[in-house]
KEKE-3310 file (N, C-alpha, C; in steps of 0.2 Angstrom, whole numbers, plus 5000, padded with zeros to 4 digits):
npx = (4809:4794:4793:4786:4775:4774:4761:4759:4746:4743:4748:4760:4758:4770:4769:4761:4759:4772:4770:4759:4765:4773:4766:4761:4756:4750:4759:4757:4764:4775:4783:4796:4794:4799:4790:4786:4778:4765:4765:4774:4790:4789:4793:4804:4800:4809:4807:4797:4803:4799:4793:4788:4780:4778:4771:4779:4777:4773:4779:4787:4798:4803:4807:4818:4814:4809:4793:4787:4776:4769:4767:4771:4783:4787:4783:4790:4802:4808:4805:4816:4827:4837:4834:4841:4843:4833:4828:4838:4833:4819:4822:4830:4831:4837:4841:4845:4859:4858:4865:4857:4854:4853:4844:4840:4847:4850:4864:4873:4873:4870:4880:4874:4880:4877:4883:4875:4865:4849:4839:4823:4811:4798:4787:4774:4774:4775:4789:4806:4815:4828:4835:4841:4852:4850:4837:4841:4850:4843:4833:4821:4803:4787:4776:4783:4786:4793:4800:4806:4815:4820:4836:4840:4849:4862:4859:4853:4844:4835:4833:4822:4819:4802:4795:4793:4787:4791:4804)
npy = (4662:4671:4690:4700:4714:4717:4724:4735:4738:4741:4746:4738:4737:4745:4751:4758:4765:4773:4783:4789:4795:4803:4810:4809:4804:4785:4778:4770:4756:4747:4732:4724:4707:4690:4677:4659:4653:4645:4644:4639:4650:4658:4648:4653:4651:4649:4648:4659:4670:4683:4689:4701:4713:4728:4743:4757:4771:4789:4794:4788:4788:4800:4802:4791:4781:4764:4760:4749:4741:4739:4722:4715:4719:4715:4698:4694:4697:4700:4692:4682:4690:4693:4694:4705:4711:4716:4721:4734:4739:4744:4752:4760:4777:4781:4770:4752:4748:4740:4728:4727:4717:4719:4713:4710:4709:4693:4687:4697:4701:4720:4723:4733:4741:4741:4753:4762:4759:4760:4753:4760:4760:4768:4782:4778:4762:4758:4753:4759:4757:4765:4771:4778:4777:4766:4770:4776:4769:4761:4767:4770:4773:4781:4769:4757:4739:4734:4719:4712:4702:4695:4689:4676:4668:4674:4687:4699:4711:4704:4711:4713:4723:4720:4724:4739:4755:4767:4764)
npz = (5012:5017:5017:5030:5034:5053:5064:5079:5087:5098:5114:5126:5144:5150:5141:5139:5150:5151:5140:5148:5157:5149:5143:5130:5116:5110:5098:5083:5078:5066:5060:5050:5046:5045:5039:5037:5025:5017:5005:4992:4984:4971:4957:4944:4928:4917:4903:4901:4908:4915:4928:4933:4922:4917:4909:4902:4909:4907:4918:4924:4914:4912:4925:4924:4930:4938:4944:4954:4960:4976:4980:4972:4971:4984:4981:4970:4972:4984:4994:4991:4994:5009:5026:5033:5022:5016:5026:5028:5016:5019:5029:5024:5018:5008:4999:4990:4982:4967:4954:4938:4922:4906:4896:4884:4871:4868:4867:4871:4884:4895:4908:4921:4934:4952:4957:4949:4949:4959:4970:4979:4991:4992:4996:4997:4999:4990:4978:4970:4955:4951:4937:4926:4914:4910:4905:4895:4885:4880:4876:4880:4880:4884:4883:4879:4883:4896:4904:4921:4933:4948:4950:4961:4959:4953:4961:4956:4947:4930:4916:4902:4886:4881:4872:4859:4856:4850:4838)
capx = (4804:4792:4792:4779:4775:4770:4760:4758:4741:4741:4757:4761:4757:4775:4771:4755:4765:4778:4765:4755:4768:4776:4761:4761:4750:4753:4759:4756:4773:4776:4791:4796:4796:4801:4785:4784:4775:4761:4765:4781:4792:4785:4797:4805:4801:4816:4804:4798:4803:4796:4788:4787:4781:4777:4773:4784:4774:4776:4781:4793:4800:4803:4812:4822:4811:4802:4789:4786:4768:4773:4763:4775:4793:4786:4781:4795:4808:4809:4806:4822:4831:4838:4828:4844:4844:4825:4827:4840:4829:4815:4822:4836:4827:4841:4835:4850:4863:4860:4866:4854:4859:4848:4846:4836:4851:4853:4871:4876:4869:4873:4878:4872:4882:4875:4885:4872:4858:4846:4831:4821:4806:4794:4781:4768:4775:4778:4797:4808:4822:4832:4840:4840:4857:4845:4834:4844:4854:4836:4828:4814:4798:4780:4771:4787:4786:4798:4799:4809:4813:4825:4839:4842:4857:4866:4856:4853:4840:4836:4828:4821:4812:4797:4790:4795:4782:4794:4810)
capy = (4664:4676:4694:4704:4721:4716:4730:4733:4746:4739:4747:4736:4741:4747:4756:4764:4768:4778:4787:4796:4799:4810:4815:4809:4798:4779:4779:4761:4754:4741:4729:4720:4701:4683:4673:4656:4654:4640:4642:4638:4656:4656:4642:4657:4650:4651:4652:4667:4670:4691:4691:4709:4714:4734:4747:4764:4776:4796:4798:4785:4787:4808:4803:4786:4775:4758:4760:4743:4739:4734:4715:4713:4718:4709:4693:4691:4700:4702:4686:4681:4693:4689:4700:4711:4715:4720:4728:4737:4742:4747:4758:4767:4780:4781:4760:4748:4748:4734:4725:4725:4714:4721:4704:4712:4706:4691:4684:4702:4706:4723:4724:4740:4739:4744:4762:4768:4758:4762:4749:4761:4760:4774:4782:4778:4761:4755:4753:4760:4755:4771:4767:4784:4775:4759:4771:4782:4766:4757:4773:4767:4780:4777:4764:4753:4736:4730:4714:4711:4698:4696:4680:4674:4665:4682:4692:4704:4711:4703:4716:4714:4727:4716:4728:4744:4758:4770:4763)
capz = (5017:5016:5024:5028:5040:5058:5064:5084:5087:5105:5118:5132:5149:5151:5133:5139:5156:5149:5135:5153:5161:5145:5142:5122:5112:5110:5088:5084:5074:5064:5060:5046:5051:5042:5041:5034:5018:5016:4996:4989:4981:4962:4952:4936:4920:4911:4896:4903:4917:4916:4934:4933:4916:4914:4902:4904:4911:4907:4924:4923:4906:4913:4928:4924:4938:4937:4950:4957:4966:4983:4980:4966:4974:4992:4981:4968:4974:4992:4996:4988:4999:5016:5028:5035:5016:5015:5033:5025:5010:5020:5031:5023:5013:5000:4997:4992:4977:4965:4949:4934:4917:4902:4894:4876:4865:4871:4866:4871:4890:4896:4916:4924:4939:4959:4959:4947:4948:4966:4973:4985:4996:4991:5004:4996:5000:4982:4977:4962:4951:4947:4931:4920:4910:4907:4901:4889:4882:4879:4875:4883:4881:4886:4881:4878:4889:4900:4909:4926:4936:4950:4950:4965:4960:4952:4966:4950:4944:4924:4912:4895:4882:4878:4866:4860:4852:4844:4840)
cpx = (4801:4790:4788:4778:4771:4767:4756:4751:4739:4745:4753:4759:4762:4775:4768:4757:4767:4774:4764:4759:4774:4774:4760:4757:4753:4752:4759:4762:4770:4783:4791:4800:4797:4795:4788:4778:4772:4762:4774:4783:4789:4792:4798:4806:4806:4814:4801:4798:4802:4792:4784:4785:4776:4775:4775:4779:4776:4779:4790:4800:4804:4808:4816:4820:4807:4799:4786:4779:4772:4772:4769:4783:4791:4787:4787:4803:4813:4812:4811:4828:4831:4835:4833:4844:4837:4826:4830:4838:4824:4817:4827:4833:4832:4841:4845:4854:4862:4863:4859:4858:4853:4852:4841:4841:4854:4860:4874:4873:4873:4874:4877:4874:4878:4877:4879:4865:4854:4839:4830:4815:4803:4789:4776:4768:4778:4786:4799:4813:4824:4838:4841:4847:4856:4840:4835:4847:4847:4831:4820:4808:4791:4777:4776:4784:4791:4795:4806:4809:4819:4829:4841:4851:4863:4865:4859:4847:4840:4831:4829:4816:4806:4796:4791:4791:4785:4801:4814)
cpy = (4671:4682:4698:4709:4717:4721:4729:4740:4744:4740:4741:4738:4745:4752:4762:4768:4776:4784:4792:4799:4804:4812:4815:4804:4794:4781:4771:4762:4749:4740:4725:4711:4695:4679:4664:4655:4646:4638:4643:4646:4653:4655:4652:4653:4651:4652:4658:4669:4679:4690:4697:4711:4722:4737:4756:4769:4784:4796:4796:4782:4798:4807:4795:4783:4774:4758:4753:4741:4735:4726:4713:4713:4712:4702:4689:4696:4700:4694:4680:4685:4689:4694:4704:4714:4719:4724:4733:4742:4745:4753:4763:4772:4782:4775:4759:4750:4742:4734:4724:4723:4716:4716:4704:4710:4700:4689:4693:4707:4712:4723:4733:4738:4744:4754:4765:4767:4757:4758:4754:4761:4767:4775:4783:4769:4752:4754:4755:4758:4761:4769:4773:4782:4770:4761:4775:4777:4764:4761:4770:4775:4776:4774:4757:4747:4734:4723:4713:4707:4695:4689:4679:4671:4671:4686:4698:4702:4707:4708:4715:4717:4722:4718:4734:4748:4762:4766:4767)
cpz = (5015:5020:5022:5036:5048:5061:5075:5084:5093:5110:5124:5136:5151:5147:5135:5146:5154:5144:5141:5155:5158:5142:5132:5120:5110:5101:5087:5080:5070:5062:5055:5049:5046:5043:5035:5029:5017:5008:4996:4987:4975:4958:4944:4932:4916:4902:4894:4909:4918:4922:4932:4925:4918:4909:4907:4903:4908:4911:4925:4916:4908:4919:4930:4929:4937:4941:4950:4961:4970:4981:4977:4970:4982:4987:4976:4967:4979:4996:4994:4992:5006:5021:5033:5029:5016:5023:5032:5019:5011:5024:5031:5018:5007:4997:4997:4982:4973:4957:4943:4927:4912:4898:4886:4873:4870:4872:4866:4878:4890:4903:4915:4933:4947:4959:4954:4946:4957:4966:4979:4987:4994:4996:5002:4996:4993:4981:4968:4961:4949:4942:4926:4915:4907:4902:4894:4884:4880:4873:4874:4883:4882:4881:4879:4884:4890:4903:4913:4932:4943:4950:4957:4963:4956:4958:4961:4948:4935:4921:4906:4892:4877:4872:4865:4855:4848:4842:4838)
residu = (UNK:UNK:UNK:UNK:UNK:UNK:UNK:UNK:UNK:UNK:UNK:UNK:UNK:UNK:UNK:UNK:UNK:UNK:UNK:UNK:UNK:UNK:UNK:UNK:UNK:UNK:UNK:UNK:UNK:UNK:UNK:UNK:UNK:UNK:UNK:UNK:UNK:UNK:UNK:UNK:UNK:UNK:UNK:UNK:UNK:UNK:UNK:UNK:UNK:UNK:UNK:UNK:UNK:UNK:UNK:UNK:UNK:UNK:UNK:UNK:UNK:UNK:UNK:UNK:UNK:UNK:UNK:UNK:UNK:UNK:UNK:UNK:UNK:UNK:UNK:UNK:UNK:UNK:UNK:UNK:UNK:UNK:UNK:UNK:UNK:UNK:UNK:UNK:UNK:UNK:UNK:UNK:UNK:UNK:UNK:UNK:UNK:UNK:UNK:UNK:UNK:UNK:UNK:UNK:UNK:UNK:UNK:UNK:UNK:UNK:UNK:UNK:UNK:UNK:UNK:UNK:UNK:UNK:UNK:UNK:UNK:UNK:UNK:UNK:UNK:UNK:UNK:UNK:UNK:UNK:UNK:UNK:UNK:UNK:UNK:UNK:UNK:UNK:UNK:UNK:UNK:UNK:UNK:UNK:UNK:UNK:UNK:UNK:UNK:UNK:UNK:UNK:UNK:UNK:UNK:UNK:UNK:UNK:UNK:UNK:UNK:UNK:UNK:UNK:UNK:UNK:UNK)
# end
């Protein structure tokens, strides 16, 4: 299922009620909701299954985080989630613990277990991967590419260094 923001910019009459009579201004809200999806979730290629492919930013290469375009975690990420875990993820601003498996040697993955690896919602409503022990064992720096893509059936992220400018 696919989840996406409801957004109300119209209170009830009960809503606009209570607003006069405490003398405050209606804030319109929104709620994250489970919609049904006219298109299928996107089939992962096992020949490449890199949904997410990257290149390592300064920004993100300085403070150990894969910054996520919302479109991107909503469309192959989220929608793999169950939607207490995404309501979970949106509204705790410390985000959620996960597992990543850095899958660059293949016959030698590494797990990066949840205590150190952090999925959160940013307020620019992008999302990041805090992984600063991913990027020091990787020695990832800009311009290097990643690709990531999450498994549903591990419920773990998978990460692999596509391409790397300095080694």
């Amino acid at each position: 299922m696919k989840k996406t923001f409801f957004y109300n910019f119209f209170p009830s009459k009960v809503e606009e009620e209570a607003c006069k009579v405490n003398n405050t201004p209606w804030i319109p809200t929104r709620e994250l909701v489970e919609i049904r999806d006219i298109y299928p979730a996107p089939i992962i290629d096992l020949e490449d299954p890199w949904q997410i492919k990257k290149t390592i930013t300064h920004d993100d290469a300085i403070l150990g985080k894969l910054v996520i375009p919302f479109f991107e975690s909503f469309e192959y990420i989220l929608r793999y989630w169950t939607l207490d875990m995404t309501k979970n993820l949106v509204m705790d601003e410390n985000g959620v613990c996960v597992n990543v498996w850095d899958v660059t040697t293949e016959n030698a993955p590494k797990n990066y277990d949840g205590g150190s690896i952090c999925f959160r919602k940013l307020y620019t409503d992008n999302y990041s991967l805090s992984c600063m022990r991913l990027f020091n064992d990787c020695r990832l720096g800009v311009g290097d590419e990643i690709g990531l893509y999450w498994n549903p059936r591990s419920l773990s992220f998978m990460f692999k260094l596509l391409s790397q400018v300095h080694a």
